[in-house]
N, C-alpha and C positions, 0 to 999 in steps of 0.2 A: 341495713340498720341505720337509723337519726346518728350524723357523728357525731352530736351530742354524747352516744351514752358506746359509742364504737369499742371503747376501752375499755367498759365495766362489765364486768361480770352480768348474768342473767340470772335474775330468781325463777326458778320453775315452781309456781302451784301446784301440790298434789295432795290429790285425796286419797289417792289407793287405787281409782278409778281407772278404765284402758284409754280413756281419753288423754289424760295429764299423765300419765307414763309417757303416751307416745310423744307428746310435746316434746318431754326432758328426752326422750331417744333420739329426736330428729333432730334437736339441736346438739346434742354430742356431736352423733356422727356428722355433722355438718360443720364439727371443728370450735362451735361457739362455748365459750369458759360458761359453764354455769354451774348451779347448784338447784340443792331441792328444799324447797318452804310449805311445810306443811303446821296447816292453823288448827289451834283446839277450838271451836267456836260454840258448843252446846255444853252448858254448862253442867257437870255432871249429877248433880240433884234433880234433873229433867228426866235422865234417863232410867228405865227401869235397870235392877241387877243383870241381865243377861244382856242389854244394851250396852251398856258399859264395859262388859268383858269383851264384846266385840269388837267395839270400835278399839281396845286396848292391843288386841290382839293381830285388828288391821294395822295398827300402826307397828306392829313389831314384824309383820310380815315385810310393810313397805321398808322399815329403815333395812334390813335383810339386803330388800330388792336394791337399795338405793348403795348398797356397799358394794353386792355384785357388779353393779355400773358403774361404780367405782367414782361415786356423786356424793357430796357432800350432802348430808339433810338436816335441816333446820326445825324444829317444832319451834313453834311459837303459842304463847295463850292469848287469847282474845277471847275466852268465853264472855267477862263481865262486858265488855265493849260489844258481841252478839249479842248476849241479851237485851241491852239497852238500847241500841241502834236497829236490831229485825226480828226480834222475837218480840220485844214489847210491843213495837207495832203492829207485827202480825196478829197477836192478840187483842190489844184494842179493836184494829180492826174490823176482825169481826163481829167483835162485842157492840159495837157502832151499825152494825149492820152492810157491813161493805164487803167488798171480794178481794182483798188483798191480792197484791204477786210479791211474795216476798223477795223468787232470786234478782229482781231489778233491785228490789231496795240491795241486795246484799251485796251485788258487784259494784255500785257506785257509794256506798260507805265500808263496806269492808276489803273485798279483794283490790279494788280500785282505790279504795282507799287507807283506811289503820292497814292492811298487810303488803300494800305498797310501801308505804312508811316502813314496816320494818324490813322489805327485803333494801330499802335506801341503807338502813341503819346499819344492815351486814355487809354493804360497798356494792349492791346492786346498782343496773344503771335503768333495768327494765325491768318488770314483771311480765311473763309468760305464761299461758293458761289454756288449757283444752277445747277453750272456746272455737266452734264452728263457723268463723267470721274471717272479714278480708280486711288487712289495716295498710293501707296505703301511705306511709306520713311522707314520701317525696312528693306522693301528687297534690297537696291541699293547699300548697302556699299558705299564705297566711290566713286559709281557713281551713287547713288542716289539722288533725289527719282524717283522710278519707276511710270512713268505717263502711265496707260493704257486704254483701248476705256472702255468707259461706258460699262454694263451691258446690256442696253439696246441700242441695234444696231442704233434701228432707231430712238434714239436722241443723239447717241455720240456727244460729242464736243472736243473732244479731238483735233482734227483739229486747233482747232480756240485757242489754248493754247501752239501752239508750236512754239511761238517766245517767251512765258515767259521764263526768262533763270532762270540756275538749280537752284541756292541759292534762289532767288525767289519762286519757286515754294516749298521751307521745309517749308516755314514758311504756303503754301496751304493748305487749308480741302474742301474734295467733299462728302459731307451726301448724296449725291443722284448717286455716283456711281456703287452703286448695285440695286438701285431704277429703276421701271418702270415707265412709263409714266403718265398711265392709276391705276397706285396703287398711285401714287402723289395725283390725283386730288379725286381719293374716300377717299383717307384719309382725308383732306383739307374737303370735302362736309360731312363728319361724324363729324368733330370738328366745323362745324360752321364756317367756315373760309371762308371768301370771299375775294379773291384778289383785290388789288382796281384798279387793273388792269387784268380784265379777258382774258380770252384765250390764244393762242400761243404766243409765243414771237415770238417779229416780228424781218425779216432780218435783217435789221441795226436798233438798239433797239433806238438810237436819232433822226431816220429819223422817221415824225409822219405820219403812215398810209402806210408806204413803198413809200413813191411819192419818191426816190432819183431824179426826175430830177426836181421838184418844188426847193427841197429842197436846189440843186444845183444851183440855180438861185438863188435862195435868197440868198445861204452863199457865193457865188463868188460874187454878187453885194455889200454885205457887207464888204469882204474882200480884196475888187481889185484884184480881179481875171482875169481874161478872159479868157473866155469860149470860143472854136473856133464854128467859125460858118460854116454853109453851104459851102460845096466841093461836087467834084466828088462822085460819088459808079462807081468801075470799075471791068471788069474783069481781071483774072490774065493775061490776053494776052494783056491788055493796053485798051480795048474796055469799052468806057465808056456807063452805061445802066441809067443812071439817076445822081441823085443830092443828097447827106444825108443833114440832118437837123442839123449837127453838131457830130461832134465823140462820145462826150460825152452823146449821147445819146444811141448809141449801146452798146451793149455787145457781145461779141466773139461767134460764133455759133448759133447767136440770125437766125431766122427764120420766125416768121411775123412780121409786122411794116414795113416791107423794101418797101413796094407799088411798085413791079415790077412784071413786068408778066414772064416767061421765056419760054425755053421747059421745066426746069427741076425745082423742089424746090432750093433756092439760100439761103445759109446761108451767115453771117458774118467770111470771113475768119481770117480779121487783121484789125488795125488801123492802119494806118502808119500817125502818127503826126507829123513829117517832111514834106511832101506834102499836108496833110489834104485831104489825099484818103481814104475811105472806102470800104476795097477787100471785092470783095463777089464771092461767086461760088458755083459749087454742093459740096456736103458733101464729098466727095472723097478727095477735098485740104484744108480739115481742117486738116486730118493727120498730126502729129508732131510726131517726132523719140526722141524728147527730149528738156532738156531746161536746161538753166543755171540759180543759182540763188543765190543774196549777202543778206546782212541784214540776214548770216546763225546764228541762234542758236543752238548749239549742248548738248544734254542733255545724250546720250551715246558716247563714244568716236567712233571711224569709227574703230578701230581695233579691238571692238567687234561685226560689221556688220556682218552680212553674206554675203559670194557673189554678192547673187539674194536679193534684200529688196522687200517692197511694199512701192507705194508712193500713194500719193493720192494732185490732184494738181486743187480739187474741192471738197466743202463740202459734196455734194451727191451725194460720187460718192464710187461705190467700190474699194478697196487700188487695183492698178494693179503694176506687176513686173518692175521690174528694175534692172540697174546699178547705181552706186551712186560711185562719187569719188570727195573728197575733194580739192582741188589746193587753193594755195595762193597768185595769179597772180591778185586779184581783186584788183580795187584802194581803193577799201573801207574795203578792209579783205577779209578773205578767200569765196572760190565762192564753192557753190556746182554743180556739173556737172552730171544729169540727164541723164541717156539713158533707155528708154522703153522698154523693150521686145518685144512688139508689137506694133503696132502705134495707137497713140490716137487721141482725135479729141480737139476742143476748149480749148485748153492750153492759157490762158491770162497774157500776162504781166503784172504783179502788184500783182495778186493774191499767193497762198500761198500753196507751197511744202509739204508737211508735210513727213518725213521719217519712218516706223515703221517698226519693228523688229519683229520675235516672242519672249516669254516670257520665254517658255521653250522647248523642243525637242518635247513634248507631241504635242499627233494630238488635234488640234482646242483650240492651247492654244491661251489664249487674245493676241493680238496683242500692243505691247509697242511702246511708240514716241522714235523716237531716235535722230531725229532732226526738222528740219523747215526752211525756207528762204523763202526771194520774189523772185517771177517769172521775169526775168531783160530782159532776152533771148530765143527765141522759134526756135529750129532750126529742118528744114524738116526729110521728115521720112529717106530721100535717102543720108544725109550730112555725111555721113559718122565719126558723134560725136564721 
């Protein structure tokens, strides 16, 4: 642990989840003072009546659990600060026509940020989190800390941590960075431990049951939104094959729901929210060469890049090559400027870059973030980026 924070206490983040259980377990028995900080973040006029009783009733489960552990637990409110900070935008968002990722926005302004702030405020020195990521802060000198993919491949989340910026992330702790998935929950099932919230954690962890398009109804109705409605589905040649149900309901490379017949399978190629067209075609024209993107967080400087990087501009997806160059031409700050090695497919607006380096020369060394941005700009495979 930074002897910065050697003395303080640790805030444990918990949802009810088996992930943020096992966190606050492994740091007990491993002797470290902490407590538990659990956030109200959805505001409760969002959720329907059995919504509410649930999550009332999670939490009376967790404080239960957090007393048998013999762990202090914190509730905190931050519903109005969610709202404003990742539900507004999420909503915008799509009303805008773009594909949001809200849990990036959520971890570098709320968990990383307002609920870092209040575990400081309770005499915390670190926040801790279930997160599936490697946090190095001895090895980064002074471009640390070194943020690396989980241990376990197929729950990294390091993806979804790469807009928290650097100083943020010293004050982080990830207990389950070396952790498997499947060792989580047998351990959790040998201590008696019941999450009171079982199974996977879901896509967007405030949308209840993954509906985002219920959800999106109700929190645009709530917040004077508007949501676009019904336009064209066309092809790229200008030939219209039908009618969507609203943009906001697609997602980029989406392939059934579209209710068209063709010769060929028709994905979702783009939104274009200026016309309120929804392109579709065969998979051939979802290729992209590349993308631009602002809202950059840099957590490695670009002078220790390599040439060739990996990017990764989907959470499940494997890191593919690139070019990566920095420019300061953006109206909002510097933009990073993507170019692919190869052409990829469903690249979406809104969603979230992530840049990763190797760690050392060694063959199959973990792979380190080196930065992050939103997706602003998707340009063809053939534009010559």
């Amino acid at each position: 642990m930074n002897e910065n924070f050697s003395h303080l206490p640790v805030a444990v983040a918990v949802s009810g989840g088996a992930d943020s259980l096992h966190a606050l377990m492994r740091l007990r028995e491993s002797g470290v003072p902490a407590f538990a900080l659990h956030g109200l973040f959805v505001p409760p006029d969002l959720l329907e009546e059995a919504e509410r009783e649930g999550a009332e009733a999670s939490r009376r489960r967790l404080a239960s659990l957090c007393e048998k552990m013999d762990v202090p637990l914190h509730i905190v409110d931050l519903a109005d600060d969610f709202l404003r900070a990742v539900i507004r935008p999420f909503v915008q968002s799509y009303a805008d026509g773009l594909t949001p990722n809200p849990c990036a926005l959520c971890n570098a302004r709320i968990k990383f940020g307002l609920l870092l702030d209040k575990a400081r405020a309770l005499g915390a020195g670190r926040l801790a989190t279930g997160h599936y990521a490697r946090l190095l802060p001895e090895e980064g000198g002074e471009h640390g800390p070194v943020l690396l993919q989980g241990a376990d491949q197929s729950k990294d989340q390091s993806y979804f941590l790469s807009l928290v910026p650097r100083e943020n992330l010293k004050a982080a702790l990830f207990p389950l960075g070396e952790a498997h998935k499947r060792d989580v929950l047998e351990t959790l099932a040998g201590q008696n431990i019941v999450p009171p919230q079982p199974g996977e954690s879901q896509e967007v962890c405030f949308i209840p049951g993954d509906d985002y398009r219920d959800f999106l109804l109700r929190a645009a109705g709530a917040l004077g939104v508007a949501l676009p409605g019904p336009g064209p589905m066309r092809l790229a040649d200008g030939r219209r094959l039908g009618d969507h149900k609203g943009l906001w309901r697609y997602t980029e490379g989406q392939r059934r729901g579209l209710g068209l017949g063709w010769t060929e399978p028709l994905h979702v190629i783009a939104k274009r929210g200026g016309d309120n067209v929804l392109l579709v075609g065969p998979r051939g024209e979802m290729l992209t060469g590349g993308c631009d993107c602002d809202d950059v967080n840099i957590l490695l400087p670009p002078a220790f890049w390599p040439e060739t990087v990996l990017v990764k501009t989907r959470y499940r997806e494997r890191p593919k090559a690139a070019r990566v160059s920095l420019h300061a031409e953006g109206p909002g700050g510097p933009v990073l400027r993507i170019r692919f090695a190869e052409p990829d497919a469903a690249v979406a607006p809104g969603q979230i870059a992530a840049i990763y380096v190797p760690f050392s020369e060694q063959e199959n060394a973990p792979l380190r973030l080196a930065a992050g941005g939103v997706i602003r700009t998707v340009h063809s495979y053939d534009s010559g980026l």
